[in-house]
C-alpha positions in Angstrom: 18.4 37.5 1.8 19.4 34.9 -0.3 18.8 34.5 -4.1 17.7 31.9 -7.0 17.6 32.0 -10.5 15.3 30.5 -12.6 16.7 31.3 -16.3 17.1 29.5 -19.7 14.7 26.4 -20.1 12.6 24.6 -17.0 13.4 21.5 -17.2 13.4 18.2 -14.7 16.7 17.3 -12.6 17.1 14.2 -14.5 18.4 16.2 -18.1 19.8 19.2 -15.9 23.3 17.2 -16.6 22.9 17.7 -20.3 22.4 21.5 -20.3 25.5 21.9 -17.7 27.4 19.9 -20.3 26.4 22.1 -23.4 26.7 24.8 -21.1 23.4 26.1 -22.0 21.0 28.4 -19.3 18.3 26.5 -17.5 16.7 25.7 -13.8 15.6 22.4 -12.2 13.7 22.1 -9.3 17.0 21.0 -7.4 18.4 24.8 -8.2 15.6 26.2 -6.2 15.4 23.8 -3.9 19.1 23.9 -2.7 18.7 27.4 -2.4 15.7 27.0 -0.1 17.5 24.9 2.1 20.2 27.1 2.8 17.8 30.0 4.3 17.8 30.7 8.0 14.5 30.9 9.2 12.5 34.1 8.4 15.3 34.5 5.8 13.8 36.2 2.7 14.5 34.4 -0.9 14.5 36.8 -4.2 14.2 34.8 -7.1 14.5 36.7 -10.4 13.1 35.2 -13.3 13.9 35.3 -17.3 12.7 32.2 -18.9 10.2 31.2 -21.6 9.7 28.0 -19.6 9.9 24.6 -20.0 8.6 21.0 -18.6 5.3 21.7 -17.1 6.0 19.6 -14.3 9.3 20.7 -13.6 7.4 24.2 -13.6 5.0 23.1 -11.1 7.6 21.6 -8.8 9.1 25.3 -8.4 5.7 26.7 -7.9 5.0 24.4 -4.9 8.4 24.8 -3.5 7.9 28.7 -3.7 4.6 27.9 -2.4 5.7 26.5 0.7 8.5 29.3 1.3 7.7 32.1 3.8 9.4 34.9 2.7 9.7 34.1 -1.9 9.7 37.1 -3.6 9.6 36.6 -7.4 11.2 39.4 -10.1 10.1 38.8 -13.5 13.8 40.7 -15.1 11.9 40.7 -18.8 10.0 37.2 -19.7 8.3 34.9 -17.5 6.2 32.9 -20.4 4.2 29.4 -19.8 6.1 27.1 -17.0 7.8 30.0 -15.8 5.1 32.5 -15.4 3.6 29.7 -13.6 6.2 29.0 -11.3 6.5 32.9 -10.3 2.9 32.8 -9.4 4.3 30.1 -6.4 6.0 33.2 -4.7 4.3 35.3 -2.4 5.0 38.8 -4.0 5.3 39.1 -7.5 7.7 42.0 -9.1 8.1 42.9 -12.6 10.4 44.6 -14.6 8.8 47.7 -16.7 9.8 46.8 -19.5 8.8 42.5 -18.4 6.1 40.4 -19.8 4.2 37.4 -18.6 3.3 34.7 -20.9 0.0 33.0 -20.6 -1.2 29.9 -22.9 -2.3 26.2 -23.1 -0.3 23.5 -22.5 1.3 21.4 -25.4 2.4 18.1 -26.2 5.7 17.0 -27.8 6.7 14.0 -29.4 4.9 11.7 -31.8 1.9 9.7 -30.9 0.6 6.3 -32.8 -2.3 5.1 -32.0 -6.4 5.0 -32.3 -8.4 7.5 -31.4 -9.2 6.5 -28.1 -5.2 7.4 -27.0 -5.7 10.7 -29.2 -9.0 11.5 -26.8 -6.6 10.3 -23.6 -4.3 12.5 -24.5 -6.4 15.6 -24.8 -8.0 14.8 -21.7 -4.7 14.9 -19.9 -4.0 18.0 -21.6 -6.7 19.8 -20.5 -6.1 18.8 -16.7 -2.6 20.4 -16.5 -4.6 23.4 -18.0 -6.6 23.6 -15.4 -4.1 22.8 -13.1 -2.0 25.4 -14.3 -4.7 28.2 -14.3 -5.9 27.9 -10.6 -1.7 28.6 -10.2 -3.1 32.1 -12.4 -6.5 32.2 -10.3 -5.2 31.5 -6.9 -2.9 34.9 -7.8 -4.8 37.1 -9.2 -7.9 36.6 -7.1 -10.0 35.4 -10.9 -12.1 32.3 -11.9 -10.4 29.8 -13.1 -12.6 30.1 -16.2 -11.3 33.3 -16.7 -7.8 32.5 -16.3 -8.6 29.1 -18.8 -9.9 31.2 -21.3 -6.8 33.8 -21.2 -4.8 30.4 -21.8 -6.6 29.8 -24.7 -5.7 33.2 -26.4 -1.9 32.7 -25.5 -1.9 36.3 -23.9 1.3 38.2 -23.8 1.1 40.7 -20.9 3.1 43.6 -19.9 3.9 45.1 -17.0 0.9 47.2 -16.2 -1.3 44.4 -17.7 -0.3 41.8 -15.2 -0.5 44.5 -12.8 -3.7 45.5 -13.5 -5.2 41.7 -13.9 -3.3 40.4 -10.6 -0.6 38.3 -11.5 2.1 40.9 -10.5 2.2 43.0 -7.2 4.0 46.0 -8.5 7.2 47.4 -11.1 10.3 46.9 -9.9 12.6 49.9 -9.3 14.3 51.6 -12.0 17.9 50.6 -13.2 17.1 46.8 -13.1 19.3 45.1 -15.8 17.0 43.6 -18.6 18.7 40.8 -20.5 17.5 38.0 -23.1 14.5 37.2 -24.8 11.7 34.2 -24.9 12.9 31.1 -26.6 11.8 27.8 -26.4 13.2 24.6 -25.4 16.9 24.0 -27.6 17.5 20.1 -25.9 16.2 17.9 -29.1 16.5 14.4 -28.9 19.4 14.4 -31.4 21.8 16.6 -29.2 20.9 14.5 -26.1 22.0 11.3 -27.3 25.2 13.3 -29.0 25.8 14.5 -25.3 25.2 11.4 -23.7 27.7 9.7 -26.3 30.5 12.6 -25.3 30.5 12.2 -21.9 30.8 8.2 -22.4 33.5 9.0 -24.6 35.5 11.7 -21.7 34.3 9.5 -19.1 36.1 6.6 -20.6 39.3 9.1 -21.1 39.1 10.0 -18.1 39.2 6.0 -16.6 42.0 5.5 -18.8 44.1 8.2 -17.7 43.5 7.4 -14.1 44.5 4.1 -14.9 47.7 4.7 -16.4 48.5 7.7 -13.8 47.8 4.6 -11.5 50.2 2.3 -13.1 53.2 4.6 -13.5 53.1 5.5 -9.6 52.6 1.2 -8.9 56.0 1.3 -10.8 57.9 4.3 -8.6 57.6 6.4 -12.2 
């Protein structure tokens, strides 16, 4: 058996950089994936879960990977909410923590948009395709209409352990004695503290030219 981690923020491989830099939790599709391809075949993959999510699509990468592993078992430690909860639903048995909670609800934009109304309208449109894109993840589970699962999105439904039991999204409780740690948060990468990062790293990369340069130099001269 091996083991993946999806904790912290979802977010795409292209940022994952940035939160390794600020040393902050978080999961790209790579993190499952490289896991995957370590398995032997037949080779059963736990992946425990503690996120408040993330990048939708970085969400639904993990759900299709888990998809297409033979032998995912998701454990929800104590928050699987929006992107995450949606990437557990990829695995083939679900476990949750007594004390854990799904988090159900719509999708949601981010940034600022200028424009007439017929962008506004384009926008909404594509909002309302990821939700349903997102709830036939929920449906697919639980063995519900997508309707149904559409209209729990709407609510933003928090559900505990015996409620996702009971409505499908989880198989059973985990065990007792499972360490339950953190809480839901959302995304902490603004676009303020990416740039800073991006500016850092410059600045050590540049350092670190320099000094190879110099280290270079003095060894050229038998220093």
């Amino acid at each position: 058996m091996k083991e993946a981690r999806i904790r912290g923020d979802i977010i795409n491989n292209d940022i994952k950089w940035i939160y390794d830099w600020l040393e902050w939790e978080s999961t790209c599709p790579n993190d499952i994936k490289s896991v995957i391809d370590m398995l032997d075949p037949g080779e059963e993959l736990r992946v425990i879960v503690n996120s408040g999510g993330g990048d939708v699509y970085a969400g639904q990468e993990i759900y299709t990977l888990l998809r297409k592993c033979e032998n995912a078992v998701a454990e929800i430690d104590s928050m699987a909410g929006s992107a995450a909860g949606v990437a557990a639903m990829g695995a083939g048995r679900v476990l949750i923590s007594p004390v854990g909670m799904i988090m159900i609800h719509n999708v949601t934009g981010s940034g600022y948009t200028s424009g007439d109304y017929h962008l506004y309208e384009k926008r909404a449109k594509a909002l309302k395709e990821l939700n349903a894109a997102l709830a036939r993840a929920y449906a697919e589970k639980s063995g519900r209409s997508v309707e149904e699962i559409l209209k729990i999105m709407d609510r933003e439904t928090w559900l505990t352990a015996n409620q996702a039991i009971e409505m499908g999204f989880a198989d059973e409780t985990m065990a007792a004695g499972m360490q339950v740690t953190n809480s839901y948060e959302g995304l902490r990468l603004t676009e303020e503290i990416r740039l800073r990062v991006i500016k850092e790293k410059e600045e050590a990369d540049r350092k670190e030219r320099l000094k190879n340069e110099i280290l270079g130099d003095l060894e050229l001269y038998g220093v």
